[in-house]
MIKOLGU-318689 format. One record per residue: residue in one letter; residue number from 1; x, y, z of N, C-alpha, C in turn. Coordinates in nm, 3 decimals, always signed. Layout:
<milos>
+--------+-----+---------+---------+---------+---------+---------+---------+---------+---------+---------+
: residu : num :     nxx :     nyy :     nzz :    caxx :    cayy :    cazz :     cxx :     cyy :     czz :
+--------+-----+---------+---------+---------+---------+---------+---------+---------+---------+---------+
:      a : NUM :       X :       Y :       Z :       X :       Y :       Z :       X :       Y :       Z :
...
+--------+-----+---------+---------+---------+---------+---------+---------+---------+---------+---------+
</milos>
This chain:
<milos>
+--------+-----+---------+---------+---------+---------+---------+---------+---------+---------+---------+
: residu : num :     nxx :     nyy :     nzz :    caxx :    cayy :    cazz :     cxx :     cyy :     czz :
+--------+-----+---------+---------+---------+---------+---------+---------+---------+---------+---------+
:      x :   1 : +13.245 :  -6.446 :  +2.413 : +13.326 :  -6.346 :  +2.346 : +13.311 :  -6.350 :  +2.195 :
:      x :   2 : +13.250 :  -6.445 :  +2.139 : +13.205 :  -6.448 :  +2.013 : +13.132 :  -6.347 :  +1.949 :
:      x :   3 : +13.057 :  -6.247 :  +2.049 : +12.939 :  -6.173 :  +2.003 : +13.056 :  -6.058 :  +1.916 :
:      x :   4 : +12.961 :  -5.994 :  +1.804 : +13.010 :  -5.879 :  +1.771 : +12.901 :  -5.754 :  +1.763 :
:      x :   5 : +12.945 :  -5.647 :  +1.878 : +12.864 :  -5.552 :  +1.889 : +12.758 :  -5.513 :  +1.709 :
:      x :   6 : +12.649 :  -5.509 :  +1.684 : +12.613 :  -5.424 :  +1.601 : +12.641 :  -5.310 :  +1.565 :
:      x :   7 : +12.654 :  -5.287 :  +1.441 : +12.688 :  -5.148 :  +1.379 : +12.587 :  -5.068 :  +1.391 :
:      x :   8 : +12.574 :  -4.932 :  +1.416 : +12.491 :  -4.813 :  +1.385 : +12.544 :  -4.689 :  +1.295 :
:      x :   9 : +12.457 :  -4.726 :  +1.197 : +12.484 :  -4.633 :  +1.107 : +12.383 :  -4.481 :  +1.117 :
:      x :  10 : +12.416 :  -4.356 :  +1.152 : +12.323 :  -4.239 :  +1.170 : +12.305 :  -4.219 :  +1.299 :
:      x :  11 : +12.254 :  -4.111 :  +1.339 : +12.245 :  -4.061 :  +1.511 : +12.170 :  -4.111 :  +1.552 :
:      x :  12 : +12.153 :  -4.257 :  +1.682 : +12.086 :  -4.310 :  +1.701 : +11.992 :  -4.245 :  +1.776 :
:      x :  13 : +12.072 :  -4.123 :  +1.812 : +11.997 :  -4.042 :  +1.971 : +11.908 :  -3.955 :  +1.877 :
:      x :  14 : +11.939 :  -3.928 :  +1.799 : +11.811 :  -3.819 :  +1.729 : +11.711 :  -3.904 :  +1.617 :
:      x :  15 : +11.760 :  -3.985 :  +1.580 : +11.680 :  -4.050 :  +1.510 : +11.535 :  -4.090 :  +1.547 :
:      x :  16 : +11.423 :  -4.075 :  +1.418 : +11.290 :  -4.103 :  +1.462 : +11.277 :  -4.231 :  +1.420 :
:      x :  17 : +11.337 :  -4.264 :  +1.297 : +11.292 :  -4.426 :  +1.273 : +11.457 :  -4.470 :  +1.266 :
:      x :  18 : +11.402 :  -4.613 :  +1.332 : +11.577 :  -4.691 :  +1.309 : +11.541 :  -4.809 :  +1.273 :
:      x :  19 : +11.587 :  -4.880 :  +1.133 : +11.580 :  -4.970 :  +1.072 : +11.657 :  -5.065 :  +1.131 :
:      x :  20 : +11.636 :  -5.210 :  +1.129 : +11.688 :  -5.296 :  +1.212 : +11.693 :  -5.423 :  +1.085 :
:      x :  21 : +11.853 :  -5.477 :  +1.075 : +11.889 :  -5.606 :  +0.981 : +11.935 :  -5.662 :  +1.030 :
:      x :  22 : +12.015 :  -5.759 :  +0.944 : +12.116 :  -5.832 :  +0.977 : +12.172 :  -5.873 :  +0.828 :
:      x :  23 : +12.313 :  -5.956 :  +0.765 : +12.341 :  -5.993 :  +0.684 : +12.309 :  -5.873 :  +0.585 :
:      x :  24 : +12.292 :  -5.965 :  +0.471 : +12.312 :  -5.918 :  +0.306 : +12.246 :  -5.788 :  +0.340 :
:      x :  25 : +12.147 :  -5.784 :  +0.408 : +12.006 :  -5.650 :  +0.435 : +12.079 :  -5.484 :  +0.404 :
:      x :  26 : +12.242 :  -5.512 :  +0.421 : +12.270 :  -5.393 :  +0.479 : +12.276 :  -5.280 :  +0.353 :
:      x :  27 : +12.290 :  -5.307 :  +0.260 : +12.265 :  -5.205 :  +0.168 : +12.188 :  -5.137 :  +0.149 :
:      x :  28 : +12.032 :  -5.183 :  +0.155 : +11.893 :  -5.202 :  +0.145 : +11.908 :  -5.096 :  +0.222 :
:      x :  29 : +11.911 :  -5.111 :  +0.386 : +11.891 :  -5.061 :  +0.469 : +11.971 :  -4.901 :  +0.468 :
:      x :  30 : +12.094 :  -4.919 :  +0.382 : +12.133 :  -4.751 :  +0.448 : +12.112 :  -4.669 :  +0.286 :
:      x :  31 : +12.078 :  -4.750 :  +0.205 : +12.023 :  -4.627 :  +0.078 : +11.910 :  -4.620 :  +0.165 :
:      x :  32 : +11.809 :  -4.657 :  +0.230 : +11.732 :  -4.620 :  +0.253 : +11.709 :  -4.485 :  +0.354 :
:      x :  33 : +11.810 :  -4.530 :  +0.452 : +11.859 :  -4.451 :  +0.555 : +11.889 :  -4.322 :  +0.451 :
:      x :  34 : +11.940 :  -4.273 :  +0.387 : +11.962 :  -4.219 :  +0.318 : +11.862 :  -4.107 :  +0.250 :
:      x :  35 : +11.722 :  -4.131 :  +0.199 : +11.640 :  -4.080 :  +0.194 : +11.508 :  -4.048 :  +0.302 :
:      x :  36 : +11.555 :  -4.108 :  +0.438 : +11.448 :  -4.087 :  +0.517 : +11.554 :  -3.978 :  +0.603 :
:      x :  37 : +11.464 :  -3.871 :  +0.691 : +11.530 :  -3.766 :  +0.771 : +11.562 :  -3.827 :  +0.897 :
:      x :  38 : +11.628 :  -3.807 :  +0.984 : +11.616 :  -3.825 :  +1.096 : +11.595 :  -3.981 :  +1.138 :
:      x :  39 : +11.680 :  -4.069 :  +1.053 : +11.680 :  -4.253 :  +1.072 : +11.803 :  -4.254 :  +1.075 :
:      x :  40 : +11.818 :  -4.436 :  +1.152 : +11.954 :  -4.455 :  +1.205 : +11.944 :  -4.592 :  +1.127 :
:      x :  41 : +12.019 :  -4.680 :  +1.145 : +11.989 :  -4.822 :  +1.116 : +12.079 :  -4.879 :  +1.218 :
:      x :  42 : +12.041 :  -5.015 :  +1.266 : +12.129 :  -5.112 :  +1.332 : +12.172 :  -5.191 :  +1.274 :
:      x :  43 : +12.257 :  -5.270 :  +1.220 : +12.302 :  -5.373 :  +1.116 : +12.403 :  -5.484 :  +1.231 :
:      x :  44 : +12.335 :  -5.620 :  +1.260 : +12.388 :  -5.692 :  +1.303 : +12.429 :  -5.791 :  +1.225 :
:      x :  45 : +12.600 :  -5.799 :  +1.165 : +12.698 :  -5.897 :  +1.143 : +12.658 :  -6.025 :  +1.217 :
:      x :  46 : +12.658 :  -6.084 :  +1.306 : +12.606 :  -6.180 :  +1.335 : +12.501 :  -6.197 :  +1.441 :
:      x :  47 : +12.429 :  -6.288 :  +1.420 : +12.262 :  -6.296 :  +1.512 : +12.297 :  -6.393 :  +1.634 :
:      x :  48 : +12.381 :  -6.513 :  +1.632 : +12.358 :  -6.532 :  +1.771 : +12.531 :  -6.601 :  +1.751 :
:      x :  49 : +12.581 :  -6.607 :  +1.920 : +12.475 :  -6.548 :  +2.054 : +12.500 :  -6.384 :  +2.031 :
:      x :  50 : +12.372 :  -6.368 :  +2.092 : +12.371 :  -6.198 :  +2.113 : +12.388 :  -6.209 :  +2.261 :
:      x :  51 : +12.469 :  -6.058 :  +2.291 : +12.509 :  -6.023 :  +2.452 : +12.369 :  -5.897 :  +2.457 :
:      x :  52 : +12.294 :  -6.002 :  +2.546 : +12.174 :  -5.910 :  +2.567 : +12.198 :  -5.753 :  +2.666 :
:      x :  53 : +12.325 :  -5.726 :  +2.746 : +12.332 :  -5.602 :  +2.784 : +12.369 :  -5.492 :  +2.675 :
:      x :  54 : +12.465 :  -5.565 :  +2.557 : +12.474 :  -5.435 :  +2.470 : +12.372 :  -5.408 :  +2.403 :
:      x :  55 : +12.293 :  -5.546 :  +2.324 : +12.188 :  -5.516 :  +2.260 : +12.077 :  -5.421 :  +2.300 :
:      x :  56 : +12.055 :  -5.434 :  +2.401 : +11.924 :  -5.389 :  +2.517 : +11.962 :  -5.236 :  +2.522 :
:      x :  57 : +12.089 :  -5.183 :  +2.502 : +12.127 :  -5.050 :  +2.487 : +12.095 :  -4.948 :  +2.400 :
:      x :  58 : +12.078 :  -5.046 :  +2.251 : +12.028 :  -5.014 :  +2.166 : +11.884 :  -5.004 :  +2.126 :
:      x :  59 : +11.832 :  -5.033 :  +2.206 : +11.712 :  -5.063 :  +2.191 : +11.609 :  -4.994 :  +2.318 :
:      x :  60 : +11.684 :  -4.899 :  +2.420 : +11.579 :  -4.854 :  +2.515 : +11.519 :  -4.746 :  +2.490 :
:      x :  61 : +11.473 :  -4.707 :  +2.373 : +11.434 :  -4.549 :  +2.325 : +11.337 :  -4.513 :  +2.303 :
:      x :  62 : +11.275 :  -4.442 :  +2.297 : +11.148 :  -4.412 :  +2.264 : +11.157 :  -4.385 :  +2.131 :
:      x :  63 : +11.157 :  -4.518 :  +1.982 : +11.192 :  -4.462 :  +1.860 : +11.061 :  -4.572 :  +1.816 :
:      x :  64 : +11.069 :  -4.532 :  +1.657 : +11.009 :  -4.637 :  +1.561 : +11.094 :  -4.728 :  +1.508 :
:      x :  65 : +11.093 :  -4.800 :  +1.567 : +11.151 :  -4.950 :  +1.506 : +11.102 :  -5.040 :  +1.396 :
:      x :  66 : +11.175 :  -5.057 :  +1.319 : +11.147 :  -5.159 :  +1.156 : +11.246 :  -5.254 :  +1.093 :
:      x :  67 : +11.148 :  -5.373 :  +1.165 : +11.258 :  -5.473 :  +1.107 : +11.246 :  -5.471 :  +0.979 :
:      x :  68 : +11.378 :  -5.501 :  +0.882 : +11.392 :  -5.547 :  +0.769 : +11.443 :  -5.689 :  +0.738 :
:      x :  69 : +11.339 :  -5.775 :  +0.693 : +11.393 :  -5.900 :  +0.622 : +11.365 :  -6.003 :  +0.548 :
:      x :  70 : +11.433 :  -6.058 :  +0.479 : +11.389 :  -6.146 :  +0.361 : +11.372 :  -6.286 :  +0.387 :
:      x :  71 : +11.264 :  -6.275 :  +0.514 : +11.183 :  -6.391 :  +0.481 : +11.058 :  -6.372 :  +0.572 :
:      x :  72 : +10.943 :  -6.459 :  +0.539 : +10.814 :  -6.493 :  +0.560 : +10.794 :  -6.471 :  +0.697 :
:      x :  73 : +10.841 :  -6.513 :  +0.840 : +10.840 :  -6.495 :  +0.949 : +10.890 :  -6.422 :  +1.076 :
:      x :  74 : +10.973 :  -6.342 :  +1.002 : +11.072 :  -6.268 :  +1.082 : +11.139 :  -6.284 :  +1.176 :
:      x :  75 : +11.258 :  -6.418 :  +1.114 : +11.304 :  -6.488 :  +1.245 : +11.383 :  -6.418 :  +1.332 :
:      x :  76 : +11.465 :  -6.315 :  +1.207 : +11.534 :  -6.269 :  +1.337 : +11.479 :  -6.156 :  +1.406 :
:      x :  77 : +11.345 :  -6.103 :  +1.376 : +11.255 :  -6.060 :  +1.514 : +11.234 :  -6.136 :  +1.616 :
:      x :  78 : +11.233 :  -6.233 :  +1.551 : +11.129 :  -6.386 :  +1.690 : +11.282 :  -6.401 :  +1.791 :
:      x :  79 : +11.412 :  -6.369 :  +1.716 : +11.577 :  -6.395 :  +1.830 : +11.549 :  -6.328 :  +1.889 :
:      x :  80 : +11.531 :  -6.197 :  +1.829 : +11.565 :  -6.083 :  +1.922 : +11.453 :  -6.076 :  +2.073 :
:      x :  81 : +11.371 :  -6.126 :  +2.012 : +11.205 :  -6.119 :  +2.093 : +11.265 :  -6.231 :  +2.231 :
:      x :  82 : +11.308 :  -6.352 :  +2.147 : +11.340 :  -6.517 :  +2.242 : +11.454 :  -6.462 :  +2.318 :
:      x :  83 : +11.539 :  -6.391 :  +2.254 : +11.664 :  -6.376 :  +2.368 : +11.712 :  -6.217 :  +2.451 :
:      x :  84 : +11.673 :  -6.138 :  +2.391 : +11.660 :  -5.953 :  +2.437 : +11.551 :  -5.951 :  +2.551 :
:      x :  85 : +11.410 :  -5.977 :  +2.453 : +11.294 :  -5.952 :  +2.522 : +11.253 :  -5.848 :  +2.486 :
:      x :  86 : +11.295 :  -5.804 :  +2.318 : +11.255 :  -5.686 :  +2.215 : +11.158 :  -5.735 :  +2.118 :
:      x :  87 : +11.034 :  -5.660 :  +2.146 : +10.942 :  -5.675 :  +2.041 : +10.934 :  -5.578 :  +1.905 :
:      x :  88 : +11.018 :  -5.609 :  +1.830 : +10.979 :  -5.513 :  +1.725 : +10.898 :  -5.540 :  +1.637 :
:      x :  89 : +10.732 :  -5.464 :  +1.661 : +10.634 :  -5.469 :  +1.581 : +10.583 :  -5.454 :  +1.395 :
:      x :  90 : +10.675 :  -5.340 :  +1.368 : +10.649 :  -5.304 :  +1.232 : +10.767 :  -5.401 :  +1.167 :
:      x :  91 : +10.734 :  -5.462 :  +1.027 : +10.789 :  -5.501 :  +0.978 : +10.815 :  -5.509 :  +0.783 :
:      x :  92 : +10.927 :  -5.494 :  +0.793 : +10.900 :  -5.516 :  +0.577 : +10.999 :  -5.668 :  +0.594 :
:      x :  93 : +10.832 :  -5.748 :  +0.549 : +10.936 :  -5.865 :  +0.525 : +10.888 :  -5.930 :  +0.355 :
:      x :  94 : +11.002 :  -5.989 :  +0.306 : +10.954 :  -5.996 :  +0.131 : +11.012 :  -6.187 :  +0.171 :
:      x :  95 : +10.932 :  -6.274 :  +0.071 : +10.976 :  -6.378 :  +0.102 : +10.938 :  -6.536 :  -0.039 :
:      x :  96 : +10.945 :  -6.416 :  -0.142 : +10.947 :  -6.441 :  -0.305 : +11.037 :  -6.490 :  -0.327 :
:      x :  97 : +11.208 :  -6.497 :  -0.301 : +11.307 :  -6.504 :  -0.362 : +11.393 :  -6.446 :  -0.417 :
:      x :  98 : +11.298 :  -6.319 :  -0.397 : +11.357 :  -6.186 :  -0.468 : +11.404 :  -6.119 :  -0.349 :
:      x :  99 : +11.495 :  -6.018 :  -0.350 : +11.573 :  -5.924 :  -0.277 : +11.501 :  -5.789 :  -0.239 :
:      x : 100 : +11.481 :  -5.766 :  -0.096 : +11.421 :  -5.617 :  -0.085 : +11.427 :  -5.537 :  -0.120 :
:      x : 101 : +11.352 :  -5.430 :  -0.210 : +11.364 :  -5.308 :  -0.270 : +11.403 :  -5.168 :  -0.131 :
:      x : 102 : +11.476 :  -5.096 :  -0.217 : +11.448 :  -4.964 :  -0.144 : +11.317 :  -4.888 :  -0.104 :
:      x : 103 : +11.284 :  -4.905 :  -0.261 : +11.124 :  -4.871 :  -0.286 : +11.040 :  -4.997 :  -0.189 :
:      x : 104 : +11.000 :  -5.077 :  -0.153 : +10.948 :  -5.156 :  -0.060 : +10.943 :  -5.112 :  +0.120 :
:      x : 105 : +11.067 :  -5.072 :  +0.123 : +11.128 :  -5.051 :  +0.257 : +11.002 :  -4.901 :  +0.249 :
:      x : 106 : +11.079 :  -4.842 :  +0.179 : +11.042 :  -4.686 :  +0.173 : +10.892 :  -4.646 :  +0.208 :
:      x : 107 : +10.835 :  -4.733 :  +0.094 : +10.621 :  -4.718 :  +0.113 : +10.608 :  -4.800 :  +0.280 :
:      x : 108 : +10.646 :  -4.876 :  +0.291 : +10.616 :  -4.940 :  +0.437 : +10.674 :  -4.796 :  +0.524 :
:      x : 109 : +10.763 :  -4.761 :  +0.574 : +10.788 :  -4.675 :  +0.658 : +10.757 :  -4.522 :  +0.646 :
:      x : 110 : +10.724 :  -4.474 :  +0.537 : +10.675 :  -4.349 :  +0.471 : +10.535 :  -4.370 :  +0.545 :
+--------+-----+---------+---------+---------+---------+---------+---------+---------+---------+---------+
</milos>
């Protein structure tokens, strides 16, 4: 009972691209949302445990998926991958020290 459903920000059902975070990411993620048409974002408050029936809800669509995150390996792709059984392929990951740009997000998914 620990889990807390993820937020969706934008029409997940019409949406063509849906950006996928977690933590600090979330700003990043909905200015971005913001200038792209037809995007949703998922913003998960906390990463584990995840309740793989809600997650898996979110995730059965025929969309473009893009993880966003600030670091080198994309761990919390590799959770979602180890415990869902969601591969999300495209990724903007920055892992300088520095904080993801809008502009970063934007040229990757543009």
């Amino acid at each position: 009972n620990d889990f807390s459903t993820p937020l969706v920000y934008g029409n997940l059902e019409r949406a063509k691209i849906v950006l996928v975070g977690w933590g600090s990411i979330k700003g990043i993620l909905l200015e971005t949302q913001k200038q792209i048409p037809d995007c949703a974002v998922i913003h998960f408050n906390h990463v584990y445990p995840l309740d793989k029936e809600k997650v898996i809800k979110l995730f059965n669509q025929d969309k473009r998926y893009v993880l966003v995150e600030n670091n080198s390996t994309g761990q919390f792709g590799k959770l979602l991958q180890m415990e869902i059984g969601i591969e999300i392929k495209e990724k903007v990951l920055r892992y300088d020290g520095r904080p993801i740009t809008v502009k970063e997000v934007m040229v990757k998914v543009k």
